[in-house]
N, C-alpha and C positions, 0 to 999 in steps of 0.2 A: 945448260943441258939438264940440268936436276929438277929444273922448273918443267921444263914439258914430260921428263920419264914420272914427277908426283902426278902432273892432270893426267896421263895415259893409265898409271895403276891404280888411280882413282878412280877413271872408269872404267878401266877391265875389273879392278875388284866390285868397285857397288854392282855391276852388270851380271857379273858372275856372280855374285852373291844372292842376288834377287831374282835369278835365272834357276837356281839349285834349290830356292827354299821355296820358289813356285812349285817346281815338281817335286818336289821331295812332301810337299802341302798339297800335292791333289786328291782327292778324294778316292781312298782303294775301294770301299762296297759303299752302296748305298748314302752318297752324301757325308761318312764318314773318314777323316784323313787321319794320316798316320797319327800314331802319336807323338805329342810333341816333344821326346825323349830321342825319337830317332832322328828327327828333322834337325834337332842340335849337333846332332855327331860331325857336320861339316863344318860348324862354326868352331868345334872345340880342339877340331886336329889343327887349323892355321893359328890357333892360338900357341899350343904348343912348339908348333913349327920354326914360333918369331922370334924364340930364344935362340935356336940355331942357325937362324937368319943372319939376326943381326952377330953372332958369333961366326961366322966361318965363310961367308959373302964376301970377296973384294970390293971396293972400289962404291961406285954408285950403283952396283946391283943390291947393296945394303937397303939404300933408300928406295930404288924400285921396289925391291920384293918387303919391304914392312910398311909400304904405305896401302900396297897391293891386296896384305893379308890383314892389313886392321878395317879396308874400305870394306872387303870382304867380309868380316865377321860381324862389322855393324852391319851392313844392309841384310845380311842373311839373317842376324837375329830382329832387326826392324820388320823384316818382310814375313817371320814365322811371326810375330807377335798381332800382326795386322792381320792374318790368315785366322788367327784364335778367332777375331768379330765376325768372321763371314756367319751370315745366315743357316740353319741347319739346314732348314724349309727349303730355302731353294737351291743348297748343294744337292738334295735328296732328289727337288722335281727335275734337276740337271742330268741326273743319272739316271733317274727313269726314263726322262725322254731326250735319252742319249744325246746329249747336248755337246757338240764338239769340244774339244781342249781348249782349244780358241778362243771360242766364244764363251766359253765358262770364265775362262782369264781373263777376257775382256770384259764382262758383264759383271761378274761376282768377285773373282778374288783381286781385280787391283781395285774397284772404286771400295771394298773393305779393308784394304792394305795399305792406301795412299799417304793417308797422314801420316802413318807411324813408317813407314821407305822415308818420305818427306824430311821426317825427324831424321831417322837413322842415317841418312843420308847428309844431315846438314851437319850432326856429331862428327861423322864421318871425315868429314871435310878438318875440322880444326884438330882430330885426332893423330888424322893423316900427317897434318903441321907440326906436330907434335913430335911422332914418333919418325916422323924424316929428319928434324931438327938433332934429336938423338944419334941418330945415324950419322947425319953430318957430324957430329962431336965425337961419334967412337972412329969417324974416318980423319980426325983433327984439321975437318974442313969449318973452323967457327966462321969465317968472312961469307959463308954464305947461311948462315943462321935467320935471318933479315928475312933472306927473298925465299927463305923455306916456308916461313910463318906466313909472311902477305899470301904465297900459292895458296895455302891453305885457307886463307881466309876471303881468299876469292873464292874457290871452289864454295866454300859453303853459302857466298853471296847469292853463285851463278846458281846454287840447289835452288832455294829460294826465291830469286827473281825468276826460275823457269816454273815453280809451282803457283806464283802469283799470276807469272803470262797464259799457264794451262788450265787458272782456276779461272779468269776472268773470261778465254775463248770458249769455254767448256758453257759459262753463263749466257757467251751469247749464242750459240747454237739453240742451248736450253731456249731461250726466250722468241727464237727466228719458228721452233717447232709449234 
């Protein structure tokens, strides 16, 4: 059961995480995005939050909600960090010629974001192992210590072998045009 609630808050957290630092990172005038001061304030309250987590959570909602809030905090700060490389140039000609949210995000902010989600994402993944492992220890669940760590380092496989399988179809498309 602790195996499938790490991959669930694994991907609600990276999801959410890279969902909020998208929009929190789009462009308010003229090509230019928040600052990167405000776009942290998501990352910094789950931080805070995970002392109380892992203090006053029963059970296996321990390790749900702190594998949840650290996938969280990495993708979120991977995803503002990848947002810094976007282009000025072409957030700017984005916003003149009203270029949908959409297609701004699909054009500019994730192929400049990719790598470093990619990374934060694959951290993620063994951080998650981590701090569930912990949980299981403050739940004096050690026998599943084991299958906490392998979860974990599967997920950061499946990050990886999905960025390999989406850089290679990404190449042949490139090359069919």
């Amino acid at each position: 059961m602790h195996i499938f609630l790490t991959i669930l808050a694994f991907v609600l957290g990276g999801a959410g995480g890279a969902l909020i630092a998208m929009h929190l990172g789009r462009p308010v005038t003229a090509g230019k995005p928040a600052p990167y001061g405000k776009r942290m304030i998501p990352v910094l309250i789950p931080v805070l939050l995970l002392g109380f987590v892992l203090r006053f959570l029963p059970g296996l909602g321990k390790v749900f909600a702190s594998v949840l809030l650290a996938a969280f905090c990495l993708v979120c700060e991977g995803t503002n960090r990848g947002l810094e490389k976007r282009d000025g140039k072409l957030l700017e000609m984005a916003f003149v010629f009203r270029i949908p949210a959409s297609a701004r995000m699909q054009y500019i902010d994730l192929p400049a974001c990719r790598a470093s989600l990619v990374r934060s994402a694959q951290i993620s993944g063994i951080v998650s192992a981590l701090i569930g492992a912990a949980a299981l220890v403050l739940l004096d669940q050690k026998n599943l210590l084991i299958s906490q760590i392998v979860t974990g380092v599967i997920l950061t496989a499946a990050v990886t072998i999905a960025d390999i399988v989406l850089a290679k179809s990404r190449g042949k498309k490139g090359a069919a045009a």
